[in-house]
Structures are given as structure tokens and as C-alpha cells.
C-alpha positions as CSV (number, residue, x, y, z in Angstrom):
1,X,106.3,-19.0,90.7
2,X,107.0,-15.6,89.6
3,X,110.2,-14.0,89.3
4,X,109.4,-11.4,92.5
5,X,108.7,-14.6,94.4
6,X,111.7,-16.5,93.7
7,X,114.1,-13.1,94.3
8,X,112.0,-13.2,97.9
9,X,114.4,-15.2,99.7
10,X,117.6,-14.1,98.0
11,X,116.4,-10.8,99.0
12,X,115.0,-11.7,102.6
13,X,118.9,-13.0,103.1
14,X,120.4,-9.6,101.9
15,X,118.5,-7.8,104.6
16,X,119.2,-10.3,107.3
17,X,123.1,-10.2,106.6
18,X,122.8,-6.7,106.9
19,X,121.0,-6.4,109.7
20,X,123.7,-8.8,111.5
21,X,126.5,-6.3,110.0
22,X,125.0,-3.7,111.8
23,X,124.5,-5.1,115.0
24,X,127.9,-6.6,115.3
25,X,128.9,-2.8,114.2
26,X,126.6,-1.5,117.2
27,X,127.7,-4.5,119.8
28,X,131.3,-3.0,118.9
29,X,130.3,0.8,119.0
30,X,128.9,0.5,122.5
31,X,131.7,-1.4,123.7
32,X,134.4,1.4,122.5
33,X,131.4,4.3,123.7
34,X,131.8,2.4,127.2
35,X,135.7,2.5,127.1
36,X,136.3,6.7,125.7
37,X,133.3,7.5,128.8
38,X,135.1,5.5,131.0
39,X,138.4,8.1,130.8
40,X,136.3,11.0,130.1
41,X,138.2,13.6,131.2
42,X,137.4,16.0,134.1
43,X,136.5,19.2,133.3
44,X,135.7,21.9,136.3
45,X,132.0,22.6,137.3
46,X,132.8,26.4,136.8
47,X,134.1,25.8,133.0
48,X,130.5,24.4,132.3
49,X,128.3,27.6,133.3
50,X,128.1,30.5,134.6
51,X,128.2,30.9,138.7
52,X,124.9,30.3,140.3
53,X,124.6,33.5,141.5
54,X,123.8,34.8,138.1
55,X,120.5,32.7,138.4
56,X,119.9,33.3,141.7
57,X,120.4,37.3,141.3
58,X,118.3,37.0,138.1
59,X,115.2,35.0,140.7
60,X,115.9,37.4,143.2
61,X,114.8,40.3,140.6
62,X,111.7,38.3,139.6
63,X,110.5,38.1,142.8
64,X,111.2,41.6,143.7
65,X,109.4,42.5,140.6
66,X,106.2,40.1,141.3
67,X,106.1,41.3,145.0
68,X,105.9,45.7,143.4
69,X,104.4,44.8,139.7
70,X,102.3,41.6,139.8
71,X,100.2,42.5,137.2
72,X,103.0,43.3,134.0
73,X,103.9,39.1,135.3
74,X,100.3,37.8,135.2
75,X,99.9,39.9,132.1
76,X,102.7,38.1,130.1
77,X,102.1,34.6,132.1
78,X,98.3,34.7,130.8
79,X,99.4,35.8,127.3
80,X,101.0,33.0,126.9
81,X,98.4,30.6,127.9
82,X,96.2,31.7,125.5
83,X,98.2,31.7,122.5
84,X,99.4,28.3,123.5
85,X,95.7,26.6,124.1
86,X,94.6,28.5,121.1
87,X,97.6,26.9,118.8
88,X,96.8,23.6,120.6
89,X,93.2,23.7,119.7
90,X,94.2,24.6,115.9
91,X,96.6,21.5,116.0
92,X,94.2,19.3,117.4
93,X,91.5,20.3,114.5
94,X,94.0,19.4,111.5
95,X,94.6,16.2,113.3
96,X,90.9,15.1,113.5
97,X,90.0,16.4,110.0
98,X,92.9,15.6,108.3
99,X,93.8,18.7,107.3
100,X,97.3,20.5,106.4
101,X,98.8,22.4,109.4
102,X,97.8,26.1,109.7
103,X,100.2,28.4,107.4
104,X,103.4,29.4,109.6
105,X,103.5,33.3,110.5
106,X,106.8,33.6,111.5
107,X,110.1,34.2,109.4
108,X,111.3,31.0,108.4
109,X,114.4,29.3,110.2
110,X,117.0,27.0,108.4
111,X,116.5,24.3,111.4
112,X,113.2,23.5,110.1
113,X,114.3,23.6,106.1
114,X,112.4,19.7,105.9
115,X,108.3,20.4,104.3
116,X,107.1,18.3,106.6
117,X,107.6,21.2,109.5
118,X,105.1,23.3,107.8
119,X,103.2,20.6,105.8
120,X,102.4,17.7,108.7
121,X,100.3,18.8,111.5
122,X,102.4,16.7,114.6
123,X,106.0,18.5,113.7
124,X,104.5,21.7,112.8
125,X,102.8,21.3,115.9
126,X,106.2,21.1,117.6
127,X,107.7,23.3,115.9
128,X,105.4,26.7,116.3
129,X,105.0,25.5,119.8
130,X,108.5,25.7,120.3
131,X,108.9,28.9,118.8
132,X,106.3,30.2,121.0
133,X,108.3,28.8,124.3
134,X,111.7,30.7,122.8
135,X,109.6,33.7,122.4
136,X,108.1,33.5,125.8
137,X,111.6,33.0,127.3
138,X,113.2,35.4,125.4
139,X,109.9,38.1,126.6
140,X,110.6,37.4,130.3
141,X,114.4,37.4,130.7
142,X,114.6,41.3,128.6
143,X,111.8,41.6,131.3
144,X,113.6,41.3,134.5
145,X,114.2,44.7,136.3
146,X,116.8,45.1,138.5
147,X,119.7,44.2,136.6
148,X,122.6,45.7,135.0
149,X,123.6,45.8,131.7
150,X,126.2,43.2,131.8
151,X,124.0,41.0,133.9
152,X,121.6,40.8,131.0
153,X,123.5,40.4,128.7
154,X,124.7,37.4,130.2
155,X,121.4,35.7,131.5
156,X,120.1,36.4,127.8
157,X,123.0,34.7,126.4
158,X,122.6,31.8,128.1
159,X,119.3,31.7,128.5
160,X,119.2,31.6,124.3
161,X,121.5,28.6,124.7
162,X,119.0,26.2,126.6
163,X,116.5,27.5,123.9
164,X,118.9,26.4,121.2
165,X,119.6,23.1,123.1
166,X,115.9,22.3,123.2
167,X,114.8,22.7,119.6
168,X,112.6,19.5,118.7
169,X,115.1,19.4,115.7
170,X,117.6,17.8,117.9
171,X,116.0,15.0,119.2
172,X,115.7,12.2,116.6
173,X,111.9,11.4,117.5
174,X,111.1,15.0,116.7
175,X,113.3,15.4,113.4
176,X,111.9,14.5,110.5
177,X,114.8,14.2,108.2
178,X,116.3,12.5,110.7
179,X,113.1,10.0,110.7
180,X,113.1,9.8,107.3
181,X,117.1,9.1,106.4
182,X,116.4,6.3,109.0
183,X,113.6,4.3,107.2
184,X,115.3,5.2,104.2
185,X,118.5,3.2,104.8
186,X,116.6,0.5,107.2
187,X,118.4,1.9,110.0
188,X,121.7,2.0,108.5
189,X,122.4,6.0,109.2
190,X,121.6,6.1,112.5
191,X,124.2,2.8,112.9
192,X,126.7,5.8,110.8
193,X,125.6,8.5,113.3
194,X,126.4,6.4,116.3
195,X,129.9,5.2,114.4
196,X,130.7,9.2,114.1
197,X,129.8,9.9,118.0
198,X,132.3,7.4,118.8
199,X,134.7,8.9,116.8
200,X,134.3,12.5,117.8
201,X,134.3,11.1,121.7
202,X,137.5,9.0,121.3
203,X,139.5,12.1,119.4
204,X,138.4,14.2,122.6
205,X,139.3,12.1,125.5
206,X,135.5,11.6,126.0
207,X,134.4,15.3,125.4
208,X,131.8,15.9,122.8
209,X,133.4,17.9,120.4
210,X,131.5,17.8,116.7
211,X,134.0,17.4,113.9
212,X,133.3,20.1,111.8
213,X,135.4,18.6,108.5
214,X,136.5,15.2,107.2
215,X,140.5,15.1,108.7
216,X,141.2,13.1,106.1
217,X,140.1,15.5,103.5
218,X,143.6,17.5,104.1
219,X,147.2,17.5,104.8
220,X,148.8,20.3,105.7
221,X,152.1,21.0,103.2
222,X,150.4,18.7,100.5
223,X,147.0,20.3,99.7
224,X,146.5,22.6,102.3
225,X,149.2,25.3,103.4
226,X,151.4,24.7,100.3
227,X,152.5,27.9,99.2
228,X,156.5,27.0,98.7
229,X,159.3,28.3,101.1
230,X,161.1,27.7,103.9
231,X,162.0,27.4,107.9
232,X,164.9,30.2,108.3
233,X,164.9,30.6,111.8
234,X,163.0,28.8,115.0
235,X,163.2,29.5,118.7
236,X,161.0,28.0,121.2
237,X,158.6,30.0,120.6
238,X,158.1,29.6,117.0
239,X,159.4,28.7,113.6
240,X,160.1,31.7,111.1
241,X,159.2,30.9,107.3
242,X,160.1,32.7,104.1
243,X,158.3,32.8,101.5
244,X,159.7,31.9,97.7
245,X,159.3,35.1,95.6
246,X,157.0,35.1,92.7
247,X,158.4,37.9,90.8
248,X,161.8,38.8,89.4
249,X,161.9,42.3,92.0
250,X,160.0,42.9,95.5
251,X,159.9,45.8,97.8
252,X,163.0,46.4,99.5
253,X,161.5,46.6,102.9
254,X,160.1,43.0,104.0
255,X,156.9,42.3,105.7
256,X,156.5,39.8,108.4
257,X,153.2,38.7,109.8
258,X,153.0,37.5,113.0
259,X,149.0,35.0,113.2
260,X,147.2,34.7,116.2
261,X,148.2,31.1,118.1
262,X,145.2,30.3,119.4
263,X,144.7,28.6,115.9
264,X,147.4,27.5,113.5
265,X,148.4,30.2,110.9
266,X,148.0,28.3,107.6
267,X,144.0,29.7,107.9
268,X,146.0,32.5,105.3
269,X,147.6,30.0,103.2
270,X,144.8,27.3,103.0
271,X,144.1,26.9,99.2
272,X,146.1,28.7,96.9
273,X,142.5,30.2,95.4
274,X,141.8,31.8,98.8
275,X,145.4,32.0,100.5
276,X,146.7,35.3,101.8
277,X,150.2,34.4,101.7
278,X,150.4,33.6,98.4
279,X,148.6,36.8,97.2
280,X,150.8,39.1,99.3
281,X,154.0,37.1,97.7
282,X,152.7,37.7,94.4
283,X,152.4,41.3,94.5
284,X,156.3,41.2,94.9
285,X,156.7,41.3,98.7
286,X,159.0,40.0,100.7
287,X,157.1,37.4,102.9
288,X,157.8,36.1,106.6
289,X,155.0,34.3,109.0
290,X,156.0,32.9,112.2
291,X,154.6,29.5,112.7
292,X,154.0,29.5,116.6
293,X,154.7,26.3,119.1
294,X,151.7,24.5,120.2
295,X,152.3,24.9,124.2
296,X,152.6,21.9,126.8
297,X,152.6,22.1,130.4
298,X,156.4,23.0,130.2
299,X,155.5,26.5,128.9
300,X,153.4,27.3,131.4
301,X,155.4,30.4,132.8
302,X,155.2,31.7,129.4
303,X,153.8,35.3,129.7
304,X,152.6,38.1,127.4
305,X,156.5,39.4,128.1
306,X,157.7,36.3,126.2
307,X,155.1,36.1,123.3
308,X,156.7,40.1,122.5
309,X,160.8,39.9,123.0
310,X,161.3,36.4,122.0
311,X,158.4,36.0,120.0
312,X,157.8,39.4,118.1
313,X,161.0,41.6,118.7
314,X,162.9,39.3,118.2
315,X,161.8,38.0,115.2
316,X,161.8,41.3,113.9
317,X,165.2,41.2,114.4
318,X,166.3,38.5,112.8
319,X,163.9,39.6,109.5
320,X,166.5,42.3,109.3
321,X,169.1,40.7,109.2
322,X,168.4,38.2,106.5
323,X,167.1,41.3,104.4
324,X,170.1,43.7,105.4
325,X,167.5,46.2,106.3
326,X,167.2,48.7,108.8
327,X,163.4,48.2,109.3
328,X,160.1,45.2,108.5
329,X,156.7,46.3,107.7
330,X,154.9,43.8,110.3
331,X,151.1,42.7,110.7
332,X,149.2,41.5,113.7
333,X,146.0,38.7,113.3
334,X,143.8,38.6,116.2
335,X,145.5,38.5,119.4
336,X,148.8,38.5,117.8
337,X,148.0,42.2,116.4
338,X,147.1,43.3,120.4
339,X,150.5,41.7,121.4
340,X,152.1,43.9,118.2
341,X,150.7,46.9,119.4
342,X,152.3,45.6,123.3
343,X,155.5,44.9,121.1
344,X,155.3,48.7,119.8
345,X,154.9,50.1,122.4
346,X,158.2,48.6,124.5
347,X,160.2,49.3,121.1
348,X,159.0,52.5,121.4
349,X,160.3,52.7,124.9
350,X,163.8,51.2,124.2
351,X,164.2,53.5,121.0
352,X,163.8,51.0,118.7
353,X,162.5,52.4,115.4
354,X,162.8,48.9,113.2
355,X,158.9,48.8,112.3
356,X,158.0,51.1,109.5
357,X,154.4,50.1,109.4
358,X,151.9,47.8,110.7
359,X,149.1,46.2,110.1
360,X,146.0,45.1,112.7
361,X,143.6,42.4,111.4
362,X,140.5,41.7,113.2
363,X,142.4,43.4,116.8
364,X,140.9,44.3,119.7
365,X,143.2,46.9,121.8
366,X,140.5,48.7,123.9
367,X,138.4,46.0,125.6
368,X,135.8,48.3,126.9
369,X,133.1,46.6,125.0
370,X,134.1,42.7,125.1
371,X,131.2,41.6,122.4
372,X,129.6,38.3,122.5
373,X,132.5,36.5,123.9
374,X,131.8,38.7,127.0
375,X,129.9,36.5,128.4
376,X,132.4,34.1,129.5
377,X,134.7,36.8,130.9
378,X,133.8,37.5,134.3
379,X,135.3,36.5,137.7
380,X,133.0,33.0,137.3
381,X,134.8,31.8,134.5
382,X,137.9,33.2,134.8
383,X,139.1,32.3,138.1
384,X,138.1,28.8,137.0
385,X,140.2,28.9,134.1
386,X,143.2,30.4,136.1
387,X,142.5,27.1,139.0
388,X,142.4,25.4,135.3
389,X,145.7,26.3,134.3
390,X,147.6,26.7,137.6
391,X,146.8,23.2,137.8
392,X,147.9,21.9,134.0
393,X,149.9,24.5,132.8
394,X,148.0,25.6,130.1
395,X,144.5,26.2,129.0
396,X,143.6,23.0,126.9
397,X,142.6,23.6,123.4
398,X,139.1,22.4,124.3
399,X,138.2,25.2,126.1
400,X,139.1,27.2,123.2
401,X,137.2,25.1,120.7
402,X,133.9,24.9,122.6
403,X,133.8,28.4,123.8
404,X,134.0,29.4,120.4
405,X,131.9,27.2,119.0
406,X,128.6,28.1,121.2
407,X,128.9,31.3,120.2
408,X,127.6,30.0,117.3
409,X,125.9,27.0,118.4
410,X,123.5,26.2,115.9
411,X,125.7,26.3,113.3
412,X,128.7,25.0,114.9
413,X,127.0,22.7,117.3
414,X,123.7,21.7,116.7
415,X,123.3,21.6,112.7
416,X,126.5,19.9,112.6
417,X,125.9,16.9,115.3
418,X,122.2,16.3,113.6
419,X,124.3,16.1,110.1
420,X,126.4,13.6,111.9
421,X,125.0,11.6,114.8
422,X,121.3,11.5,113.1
423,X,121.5,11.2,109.5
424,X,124.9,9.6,109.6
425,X,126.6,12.1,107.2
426,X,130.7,12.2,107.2
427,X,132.0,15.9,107.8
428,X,132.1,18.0,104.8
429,X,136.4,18.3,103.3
430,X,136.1,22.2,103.8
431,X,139.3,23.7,104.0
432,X,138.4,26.7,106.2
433,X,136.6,23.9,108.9
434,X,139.3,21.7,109.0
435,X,141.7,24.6,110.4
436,X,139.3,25.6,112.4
437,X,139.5,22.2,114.5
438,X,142.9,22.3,114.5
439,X,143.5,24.6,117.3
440,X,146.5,25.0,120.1
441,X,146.4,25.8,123.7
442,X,147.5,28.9,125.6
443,X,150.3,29.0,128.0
444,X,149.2,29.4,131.9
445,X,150.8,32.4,132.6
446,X,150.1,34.4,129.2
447,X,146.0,33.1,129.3
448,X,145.4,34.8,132.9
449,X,147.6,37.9,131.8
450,X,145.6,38.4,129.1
451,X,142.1,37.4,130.3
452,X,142.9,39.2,133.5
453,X,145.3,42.7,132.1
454,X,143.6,43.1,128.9
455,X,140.1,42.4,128.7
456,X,138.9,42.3,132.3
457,X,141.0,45.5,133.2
458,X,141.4,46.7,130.2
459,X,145.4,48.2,130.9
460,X,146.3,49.0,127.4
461,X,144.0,51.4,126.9
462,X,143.7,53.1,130.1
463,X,146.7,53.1,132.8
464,X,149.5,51.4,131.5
465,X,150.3,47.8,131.3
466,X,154.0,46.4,132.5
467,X,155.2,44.1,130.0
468,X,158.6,43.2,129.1
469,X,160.1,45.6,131.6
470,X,158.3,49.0,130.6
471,X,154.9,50.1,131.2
472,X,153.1,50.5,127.8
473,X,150.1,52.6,126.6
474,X,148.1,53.3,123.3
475,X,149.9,56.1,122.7
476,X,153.3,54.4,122.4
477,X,151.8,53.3,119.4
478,X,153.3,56.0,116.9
479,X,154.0,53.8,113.2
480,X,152.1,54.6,110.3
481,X,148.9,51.9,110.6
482,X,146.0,50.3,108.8
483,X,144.0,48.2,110.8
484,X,140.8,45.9,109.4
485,X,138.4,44.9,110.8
486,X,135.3,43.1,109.9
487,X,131.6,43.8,110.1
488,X,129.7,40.7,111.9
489,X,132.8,39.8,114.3
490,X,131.8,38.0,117.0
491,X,135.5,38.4,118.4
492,X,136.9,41.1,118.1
493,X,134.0,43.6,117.4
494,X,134.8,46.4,114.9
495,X,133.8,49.2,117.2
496,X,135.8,48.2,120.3
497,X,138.4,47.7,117.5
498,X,137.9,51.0,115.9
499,X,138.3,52.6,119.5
500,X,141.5,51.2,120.3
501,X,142.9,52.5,117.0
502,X,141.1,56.1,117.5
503,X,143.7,55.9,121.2
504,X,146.7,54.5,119.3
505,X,149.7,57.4,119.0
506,X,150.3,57.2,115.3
507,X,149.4,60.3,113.6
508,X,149.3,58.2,110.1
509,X,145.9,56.0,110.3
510,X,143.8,54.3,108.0
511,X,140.7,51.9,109.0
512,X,138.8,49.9,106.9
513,X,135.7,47.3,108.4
514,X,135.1,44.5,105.7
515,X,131.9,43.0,105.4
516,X,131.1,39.3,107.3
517,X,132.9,38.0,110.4
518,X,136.2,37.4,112.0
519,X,137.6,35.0,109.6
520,X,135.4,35.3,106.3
521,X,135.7,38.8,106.3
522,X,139.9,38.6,106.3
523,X,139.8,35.2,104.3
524,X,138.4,37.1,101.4
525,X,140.5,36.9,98.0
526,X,139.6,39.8,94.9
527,X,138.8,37.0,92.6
528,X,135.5,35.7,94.7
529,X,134.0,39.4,95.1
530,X,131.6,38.0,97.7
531,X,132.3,40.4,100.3
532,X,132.7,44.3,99.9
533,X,134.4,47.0,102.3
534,X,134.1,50.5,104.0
535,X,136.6,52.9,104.4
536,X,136.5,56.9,106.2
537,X,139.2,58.9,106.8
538,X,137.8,60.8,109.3
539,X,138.3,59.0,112.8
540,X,137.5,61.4,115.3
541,X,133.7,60.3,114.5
542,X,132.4,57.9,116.8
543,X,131.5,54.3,115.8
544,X,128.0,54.8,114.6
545,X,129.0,58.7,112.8
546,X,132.0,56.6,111.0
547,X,130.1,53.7,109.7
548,X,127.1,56.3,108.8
549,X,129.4,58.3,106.3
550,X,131.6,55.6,105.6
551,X,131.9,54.7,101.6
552,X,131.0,51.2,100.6
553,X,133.4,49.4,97.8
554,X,132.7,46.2,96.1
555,X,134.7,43.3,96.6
556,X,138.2,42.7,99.0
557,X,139.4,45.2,100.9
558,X,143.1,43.3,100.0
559,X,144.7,45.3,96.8
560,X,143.3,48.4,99.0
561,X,145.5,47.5,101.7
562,X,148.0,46.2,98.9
563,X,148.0,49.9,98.1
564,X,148.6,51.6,100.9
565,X,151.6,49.0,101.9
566,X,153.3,49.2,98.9
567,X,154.4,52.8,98.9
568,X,155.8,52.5,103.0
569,X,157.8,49.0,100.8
570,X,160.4,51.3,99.5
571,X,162.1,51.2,95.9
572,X,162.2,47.5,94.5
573,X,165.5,45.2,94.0
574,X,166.2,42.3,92.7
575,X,163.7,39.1,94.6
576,X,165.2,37.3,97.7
577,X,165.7,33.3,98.1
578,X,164.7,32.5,101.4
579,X,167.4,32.3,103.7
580,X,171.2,33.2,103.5
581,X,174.7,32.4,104.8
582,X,173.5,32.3,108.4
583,X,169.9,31.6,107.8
584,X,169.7,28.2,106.1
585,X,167.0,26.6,105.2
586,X,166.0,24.3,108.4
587,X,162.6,22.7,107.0
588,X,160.7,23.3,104.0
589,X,157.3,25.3,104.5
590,X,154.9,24.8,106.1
591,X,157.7,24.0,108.4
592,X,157.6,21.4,111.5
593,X,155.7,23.2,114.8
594,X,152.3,23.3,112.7
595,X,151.9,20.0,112.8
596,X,153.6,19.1,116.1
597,X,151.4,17.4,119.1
598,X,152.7,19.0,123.0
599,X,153.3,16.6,125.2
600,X,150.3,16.0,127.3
């Protein structure tokens, strides 16, 4: 007997022990995947599409089209069956003879990064096939007369989504690294896949959301958000922390940012390689941040109003008075820069010069162009988020999350769940993902004011919006400025961005548009010089004139903006403890609302 022979049954009971591992693990998996669907949580046919009429207008327009231009249809319809025969006669040849697939002619696409798309006939079959479908889709929706703009925009969109949805690389009989991770590991990853689809249903009340990071990876205050200070000051609205100063003198006058609270604000302190905060501290500011509640149901009369005089004013307020000064140099992220510019402009109003300067990252203020996110802003969706809310109280953090994340869907949907649920990979500890699933819901009242006031009717930058008791333009905007925003946005898009700061009052402006997207592009510390900037000091141009004569500069736009905040800082005394004799210190940073759960 050979030594291979007598390891046979030693080896033979290996695989048989692990083969009843993992079908105890799978008999247990289904079990729990029965329990999470079983309180899967309702969620309202008009939050999962767009209204029918969309379609139905868009079929209507086809068949308008067909009835007065039959011929462009046939033209396009017949196109396509040729090119698909022709490809299916090509594919059937290398499969009799054995031959490699035909070379691919089209640009090549991350989602088929395996050889085999290219190299074996069957999945490079599928895969040019498919291409050829999203092409022909694509073709006839930009065909369509009769509709508008906005229409369009919105049938391509999700018409692109069902394209997405249907690549062959998300099927696991049609993925071969997916195929190929499973022989590998005798069925062992797919067992792992199913173990993370479990997970991600359970953490979601029976939604699919994909965990984009390992959650264990991080704890926020231990190697995430650690930049040392201190809770000085909390409301209900949010917790005010003070940075430790770095350097022996700061600027007299203190800056306070205020983050957007659709997400948690430690995505500018997340690693002190890469954190904001810490950066601005050690150029010998003065550093506040509000921390902003996570909303329950009991904050659902919470309004726009609210979020600026006990959320921004007066924070502002209470800034001074820890400083002794008579004004703060404050900056707006996101939505919390468009409330900034609301809070200006009541200031403004009341005579209430305590902002010297401010700051807009990534802001939209004139929502005459909406972007991408567009889409999912017109009556269909939002009188079903405002039945949502009126209902719960708030808009759940779900909504948020997946809205987002099809925006990009096959990098934050697709590529993700075949990394998880197919090749049964654990989520990548990735600081910047990990914050990104930690996000916070909206008041009731504040997310229909703001879908409703701001982007659908676009107040601030016509008419006037009332908030807070006065009625507020643009033009009550009259600080000195600087507002960034970022290149590839698919938020807050840099030209409706640069617009609303071409309307805003202040005589004193200065605009700068970073290179990549909403949160890259302001997540973007001078020591990786990975992304550069623009800047023009001419802003009566229009979008396209300004970026065409705009000067590019290598690396972070931050010691620029470092620059032009430090002279509005005044003189420099003596560094600040946080806190003082009214003001103690309540919690260390990153305080206690960050990680706080609202009741449900």
C-alpha cells in the first residue's frame, strides 16, 4: 500500500466532516434567512420606482413615433438582429472548433476583469451579447421623441439601472470567478457568501443593504475619529466639541464647522493621515464641530427653522462666548453649508454681524440643475417620502443609504454583493466605507422642507424662502466666502454650486472645484497629492467659460483655503484649552450623539 493510498481515508473523512460543517452551517443560515424575511420591513411601492406614468408616457411616445416614423424603429430593430445572429454564429464556430473567442472590440469594463470573459467562448459569449443588449437599450430610450428633458433624463437613468441589474456577472452561473472561488474551496465560499447575506439582511430589518466595510474593523474614539478634545456644549440638537490645540498660539478668531447630518461628521476626522480636523487644528486654529443628534420619531416637527437658530445660530453664539470674541469664522459641509447660507441670511436680517467668514464645501444653493440625484426628486418620490415620514416621523436612514448607493450601483451595489454573497469575501476595514454606512435619518418636517422649498422650488435662489421668522434670499448672503466644490460630484454638482455662489450678496468671493467627487475630492490631505484643483477669480463667467480659463494646481486645494482663512483669523494669542468656567468639559471627543442609536 502506498502512502497516497493509506492518506485516502484520513483524507476522504476530512472532506466529509467538512461537508457536514457546512450543511449544519447552511440548515442554520436558512433557518435565520426564514426568520429576518419574515419581519422584513414594509417599505412603500412608490419608494421602490418611479410612478408608472413615466413608462407609460415613455410607451405612449414610442408608439406615437412608430405610427409617424416606422422606418427609423424597423431600422434600429433590424440592426440589431443582425449584429446579434452574426455574433451568435461567430460564438457558435469557436464552440465547434475549439477555438478562442473572437478578440473583444469594445473598451474594457472592470465587471469582466476575470480572462476567462475574453478567453472562453460561453462567457465571452455572454458577455459581448450583453453589451450589445445595453447598447441596444441605451440606442432606443435617447431615441424616444416626444419627451422632455427631465423625462429623459429619468427614463435613461433607470433604464441604465435594469441594464446594470442584468449583467451576467451577477448571477453566479454566469460568473466565472464566482464559479471558480466555488470549486476552489469545495463549496465553502458560497456557504461564506450566504453567511454574509444573512448578516447584511438581519442588520437591516430584512432590507438588502450591502455592507460596504468590515464594522468590526473600527471604533469610533479609539482608531477612528480620535483627534483629542472635548464636548463643551450640547442641546438637542447637537453636541459642540473643541478641539485640543496643537501649537503654543492660534488665530484669535475661532472657526466652527457645522457637517452635514445626513452622515456622521467624523468622515473629517477619520484617520489622523487623512483627517480634516486635525489638519485645520495644526495650522493653529481654534477648532469647533457640532456633532449632530441622530433623529427619532420624537423630532419629527423638527424644521429647517430649527436646524438654523438652535442648531447654527446658536451655536455660533455660544463659540463666542467661550472665545470672548465678537465674531467665528464658520463652514458649511453639504447640506449643512445650504442651511449656513439660510443661517446668514436671517443673521443678516436680525443685524447680527457675528460671522466674519464662511466656508461652503460641496453646497448646493441654487437647485436649478439637481444632477444625478434628480432623478428621484419629482412629485413620484417625494410625495411618497412625505406619506413616508408623516407616517414615522422621519425619513429612515435606508432611504438615504440606498438612494445613494444606486447612484453608483455597480460600485456600491453590485461589485460589492458579488465580493460578498458569491465569492464569500468579508468587507474590506476601509475607513472612508465604514462611515459611509453609518448614516442618520432626517427629521419629518425638515426632509419635506427641504425636498419640497429647496430643490423642487428652488426658494433660495429665486423668491425668498421663510425660515426662522424672515424671508431669506442669496443676496442676504454678504460675508467674505470661499466655497469648494468638487469636479465629479454626483451630489451637489459644481456648476449648480458655482451658480448659487455667482447669486450670493458677498462682494468678497473665492471658488475653487477640486478634482474627484463629493467626498474624495474634500477628503483630500497635501501629503497624498492624488488630487489637484482649479481656481478663477473671475465669476461673472458662466460654468463652462470659468472651468475653460480656470488654472490647474497640483495637489489639495487645503493650505489654499488655509491661506485665504488665515488672514480673516486675526492676530494670534496665546492657544485655548477647550472649554472654560461655564463650558466644562461634558464628554471627551468624539463625544456621545455620534454613536447614539434613536429610538425606533
Amino acid at each position: 500500500m502506498t502512502t497516497t493510498d493509506r492518506d485516502l481515508p484520513e483524507q476522504e473523512s476530512r472532506e466529509a466532516t467538512e461537508l457536514e460543517k457546512n450543511l449544519r452551517r447552511i440548515e442554520e443560515l436558512s433557518q435565520r434567512l426564514v426568520q429576518v424575511m419574515g419581519r422584513r420591513r414594509q417599505v412603500p411601492a412608490g419608494l421602490q420606482g418611479p410612478s408608472p406614468e413615466l413608462y407609460a408616457h415613455a410607451a405612449q411616445a414610442m408608439m406615437q413615433q412608430w405610427a409617424t416614423d416606422p422606418a427609423s424603429l424597423i431600422e434600429r430593430q433590424v440592426g440589431y438582429w443582425a449584429d446579434t445572429v452574426k455574433h451568435f454564429a461567430a460564438a457558435q464556430q469557436a464552440f465547434l472548433s475549439g477555438m478562442k473567442a473572437p478578440e473583444d472590440p469594445g473598451p474594457k469594463d472592470r465587471r469582466f476583469a476575470n480572462p476567462l470573459w475574453d478567453t472562453n467562448p460561453w462567457f465571452n459569449f455572454l458577455k459581448q451579447q450583453y453589451l450589445r443588449n445595453s447598447a441596444a437599450i441605451s440606442e432606443s430610450v435617447k431615441a424616444i421623441e416626444g419627451l422632455d428633458d427631465r423625462e429623459r433624463r429619468r427614463l435613461e437613468y433607470f433604464a441604465n439601472q435594469i441594464v446594470n441589474m442584468m449583467s451576467p456577472a451577477n448571477f453566479l452561473g454566469t460568473n466565472p470567478d464566482a464559479l471558480e472561488r466555488a470549486v476552489a474551496t469545495e463549496g465553502r465560499s458560497l456557504v461564506d457568501g450566504l453567511e454574509n447575506l444573512v448578516r447584511d439582511l438581519e442588520a437591516n430589518d430584512g432590507e438588502l443593504i450591502v455592507s460596504l466595510a468590515d464594522r468590526d474593523a473600527f471604533s469610533i474614539g479609539q482608531n477612528i475619529a480620535t483627534t483629542p478634545g472635548a464636548v463643551v456644549w450640547r442641546n438637542r440638537m447637537l453636541e459642540l466639541i473643541q478641539y485640543e490645540p496643537t501649537t503654543p498660539r492660534v488665530h484669535e478668531t475661532p472657526l466652527v464647522i457645522f457637517p452635514p447630518w445626513i452622515n456622521k461628521f467624523y468622515i473629517l476626522d477619520l484617520k489622523a493621515q487623512n483627517s480634516l480636523i486635525k489638519w485645520i487644528v495644526d495650522q493653529g486654529f481654534t477648532l469647533f464641530v457640532a456633532s449632530w443628534k441622530n433623529p427619532g420619531p420624537d423630532y419629527a416637527d423638527v424644521s429647517l427653522s430649527t436646524y438654523v437658530d438652535e442648531g447654527i445660530i446658536a451655536t455660533i453664539r455660544e463659540v463666542r462666548a467661550i472665545c470672548g470674541t465678537k465674531k467665528v469664522n464658520a463652514v458649511g459641509y453639504c447640506i449643512a453649508g445650504t442651511t449656513l447660507s439660510l443661517a446668514l441670511g436671517v443673521m443678516r436680517k436680525r443685524r447680527d454681524h457675528s460671522v466674519n467668514s464662511a466656508s461652503f464645501f460641496t453646497t448646493l444653493t441654487d437647485f436649478s440643475d439637481q444632477g444625478e440625484i434628480g432623478v428621484f426628486l419629482d412629485n413620484d418620490f417625494v410625495d411618497a417620502i412625505e406619506a413616508e415620514v408623516d407616517r414615522k416621523g422621519i425619513l429612515d436612514r435606508l432611504f438615504m443609504a440606498r438612494t445613494f448607493s444606486f447612484l453608483r450601483s455597480n460600485d456600491l451595489v453590485y461589485q460589492p454583493a458579488i465580493r460578498s454573497y458569491m465569492l464569500g469575501e468579508s468587507p474590506p476595514a476601509f475607513d472612508l466605507l465604514f462611515w459611509n454606512g453609518d448614516g442618520t435619518n432626517l427629521p419629518a418636517k425638515m426632509a419635506v422642507e427641504y425636498l419640497r422649498g429647496l430643490y423642487q422650488q428652488n426658494l433660495l435662489a429665486t423668491s425668498g424662502i421663510a425660515v426662522a421668522g424672515e424671508m431669506v434670499t442669496l443676496a442676504d448672503v454678504t460675508v467674505p466666502l470661499c466655497a469648494i466644490a468638487c469636479e465629479t460630484d454626483h451630489i451637489a454638482g459644481w456648476r449648480s454650486s458655482y451658480r448659487g455662489v455667482q447669486k450670493m450678496g458677498a462682494k468678497d468671493k473665492t471658488f475653487i472645484l477640486s478634482e474627484s467627487g463629493h467626498v474624495a475630492g474634500i477628503v483630500n490631505p497635501p501629503t497624498r497629492n492624488k488630487y489637484g484643483h482649479y481656481t478663477n477669480a473671475d465669476l461673472s463667467l458662466d460654468p463652462a467659460a470659468w472651468r475653460a480659463g480656470a488654472e490647474r494646481h497640483e495637489g489639495s486645494w487645503w493650505p489654499r483655503w488655509g491661506a485665504w482663512l488665515g488672514p480673516r483669523s486675526g492676530p494670534m494669542v496665546a492657544a485655548r484649552a477647550p472649554g472654560d468656567s461655564t463650558h466644562p468639559a461634558l464628554a471627551p471627543a468624539p463625544g456621545t450623539y455620534v454613536t447614539e442609536e434613536p429610538p425606533a
